[in-house]
C-alpha positions as CSV (number, residue, x, y, z in Angstrom):
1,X,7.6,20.1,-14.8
2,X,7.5,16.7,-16.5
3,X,5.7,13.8,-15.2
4,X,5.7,10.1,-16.4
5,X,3.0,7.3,-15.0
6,X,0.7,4.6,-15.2
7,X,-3.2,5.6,-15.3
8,X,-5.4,4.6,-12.8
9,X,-8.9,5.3,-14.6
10,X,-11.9,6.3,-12.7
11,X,-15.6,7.4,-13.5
12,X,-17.5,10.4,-12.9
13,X,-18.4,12.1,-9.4
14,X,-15.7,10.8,-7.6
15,X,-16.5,12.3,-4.1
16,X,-13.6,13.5,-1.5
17,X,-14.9,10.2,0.5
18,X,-14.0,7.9,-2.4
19,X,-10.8,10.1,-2.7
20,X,-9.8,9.4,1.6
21,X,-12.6,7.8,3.6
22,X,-14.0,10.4,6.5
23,X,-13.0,7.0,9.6
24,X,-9.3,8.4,8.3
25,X,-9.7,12.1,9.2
26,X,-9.2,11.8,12.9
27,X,-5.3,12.3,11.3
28,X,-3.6,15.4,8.7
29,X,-0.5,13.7,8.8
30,X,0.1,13.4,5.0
31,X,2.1,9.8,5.2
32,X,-1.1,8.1,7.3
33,X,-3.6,9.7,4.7
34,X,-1.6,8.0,2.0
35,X,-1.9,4.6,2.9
36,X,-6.1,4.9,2.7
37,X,-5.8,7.0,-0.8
38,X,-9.2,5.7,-2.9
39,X,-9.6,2.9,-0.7
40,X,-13.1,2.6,-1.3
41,X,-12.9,3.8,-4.8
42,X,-10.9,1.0,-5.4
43,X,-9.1,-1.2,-2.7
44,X,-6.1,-2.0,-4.2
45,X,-4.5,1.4,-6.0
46,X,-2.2,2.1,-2.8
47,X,-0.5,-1.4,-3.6
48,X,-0.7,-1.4,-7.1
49,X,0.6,2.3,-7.8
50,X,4.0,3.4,-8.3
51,X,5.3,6.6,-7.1
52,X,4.7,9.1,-10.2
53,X,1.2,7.4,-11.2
54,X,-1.6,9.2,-12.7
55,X,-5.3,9.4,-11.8
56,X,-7.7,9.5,-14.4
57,X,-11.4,10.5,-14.0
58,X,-14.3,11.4,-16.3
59,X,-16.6,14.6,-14.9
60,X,-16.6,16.4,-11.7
61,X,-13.5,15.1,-10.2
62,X,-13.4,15.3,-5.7
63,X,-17.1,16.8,-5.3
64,X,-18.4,16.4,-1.8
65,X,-17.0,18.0,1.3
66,X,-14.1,20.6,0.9
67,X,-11.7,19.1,2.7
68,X,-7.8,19.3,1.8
69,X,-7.3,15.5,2.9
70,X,-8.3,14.1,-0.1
71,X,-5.4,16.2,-2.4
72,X,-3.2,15.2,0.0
73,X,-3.9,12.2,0.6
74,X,-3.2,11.7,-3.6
75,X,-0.1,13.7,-3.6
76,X,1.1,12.0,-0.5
77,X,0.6,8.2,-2.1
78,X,2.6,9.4,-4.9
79,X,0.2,10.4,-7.5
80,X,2.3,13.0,-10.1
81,X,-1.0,14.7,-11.2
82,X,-4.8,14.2,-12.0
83,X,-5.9,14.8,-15.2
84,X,-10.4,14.9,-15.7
85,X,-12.7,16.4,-17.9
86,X,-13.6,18.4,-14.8
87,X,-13.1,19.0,-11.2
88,X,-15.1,20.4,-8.0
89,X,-14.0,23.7,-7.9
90,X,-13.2,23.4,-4.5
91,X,-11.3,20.3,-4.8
92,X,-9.5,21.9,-7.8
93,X,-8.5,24.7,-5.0
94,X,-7.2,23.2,-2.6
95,X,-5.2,20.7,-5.3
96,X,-3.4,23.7,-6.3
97,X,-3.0,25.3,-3.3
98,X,-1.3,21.9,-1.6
99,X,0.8,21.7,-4.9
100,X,-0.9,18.9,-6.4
101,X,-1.2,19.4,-10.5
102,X,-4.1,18.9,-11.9
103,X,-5.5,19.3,-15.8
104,X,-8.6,19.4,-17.4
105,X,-8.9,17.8,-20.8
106,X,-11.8,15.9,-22.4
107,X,-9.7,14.3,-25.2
108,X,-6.9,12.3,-22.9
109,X,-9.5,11.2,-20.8
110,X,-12.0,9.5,-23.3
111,X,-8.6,8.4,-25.7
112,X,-7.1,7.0,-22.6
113,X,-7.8,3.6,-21.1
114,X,-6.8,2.2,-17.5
115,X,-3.0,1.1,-17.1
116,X,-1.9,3.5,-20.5
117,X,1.4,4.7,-19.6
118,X,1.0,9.4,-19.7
119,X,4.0,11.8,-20.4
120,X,2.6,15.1,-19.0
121,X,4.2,18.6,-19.9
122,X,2.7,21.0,-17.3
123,X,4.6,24.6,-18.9
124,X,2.5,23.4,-22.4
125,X,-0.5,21.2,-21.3
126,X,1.3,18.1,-23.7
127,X,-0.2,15.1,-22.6
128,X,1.1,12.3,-24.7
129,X,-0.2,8.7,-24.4
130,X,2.7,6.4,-24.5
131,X,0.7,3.6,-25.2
132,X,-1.2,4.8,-28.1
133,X,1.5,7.4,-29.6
134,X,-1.4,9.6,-29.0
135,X,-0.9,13.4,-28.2
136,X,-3.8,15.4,-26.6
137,X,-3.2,19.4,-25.5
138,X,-4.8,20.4,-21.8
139,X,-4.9,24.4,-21.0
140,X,-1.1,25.2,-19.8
141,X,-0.9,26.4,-16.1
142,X,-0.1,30.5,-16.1
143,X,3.5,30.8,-14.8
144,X,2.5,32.2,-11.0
145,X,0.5,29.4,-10.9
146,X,3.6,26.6,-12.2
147,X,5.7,28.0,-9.9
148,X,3.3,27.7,-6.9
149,X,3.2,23.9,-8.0
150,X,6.9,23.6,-8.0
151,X,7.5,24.8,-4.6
152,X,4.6,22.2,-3.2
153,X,1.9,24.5,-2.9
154,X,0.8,28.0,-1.6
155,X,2.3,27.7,1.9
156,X,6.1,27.2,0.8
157,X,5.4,29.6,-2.1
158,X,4.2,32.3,0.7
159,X,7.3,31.4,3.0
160,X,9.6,31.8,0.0
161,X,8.3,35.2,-0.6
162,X,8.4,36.2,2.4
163,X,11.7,35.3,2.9
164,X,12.9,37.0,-0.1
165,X,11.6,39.9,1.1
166,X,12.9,39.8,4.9
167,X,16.1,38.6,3.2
């Protein structure tokens, strides 16, 4: 999988509230939670963003609560993948298990500046920086894992295998 975007930089401890505000979990419905995506990290990313942006953090990526709204929510606005020098490992979780790719790697993030335009290799963990002609090298995703991402996450990866067993 191959992903091409814009970077929307953001600092360190981005909590799951910054990520989806709790007044919008009254609602799962992936398109509602999309429209409030880091509205009070930053009030204008759902109208500036273009389907297949990137976010961009420092440390410690979604801490907070555990919730699954906030990947969601992300993945549901259009964001392609987030890429951080770290994550919650709970937020990390339930990114992967929704099917939302996410990659750890110091180097990108502090050789990457808001608005730099990302090519993202998720089989080899390239990250190259448009922009800069930069090229920086994340940890590659273990196939099982790739192919859960594919699929949109660990429920359709589960029906498919299921299926292909009743099959």
């Amino acid at each position: 999988m191959k992903f091409k975007g814009t970077v929307f930089k953001f600092g360190a401890n981005l909590d799951t509230d910054g990520i989806i505000p709790a007044r919008y979990l009254n609602t799962s419905d992936p398109a509602e939670l999309a429209k409030h995506a880091m509205e009070d990290a930053d009030p204008t990313f759902v109208s500036r963003m273009k389907k297949g942006d990137i976010v961009m953090a420092t440390t410690n990526f979604g801490c907070g609560s555990s919730r699954e709204h906030a990947p969601i929510a992300l993945k549901a606005a259009g964001v392609s993948c987030v890429i951080a020098k770290s994550f919650a490992r709970i937020f990390y979780r339930n990114a992967i298990n929704i099917g939302l790719p996410i990659l750890e790697c110091d180097e990108a993030v502090d050789n990457t500046s808001d608005g730099d335009v990302l090519e993202v290799e998720l089989a080899t963990g390239g990250i190259k920086n448009l922009t800069t002609g930069r090229m920086f090298e994340a940890k590659p995703y273990p196939e099982f894992m790739l192919q859960l991402i594919e699929v949109g996450g660990l429920v359709e990866y589960t029906r498919k295998k299921i299926q292909a067993k009743s099959g």
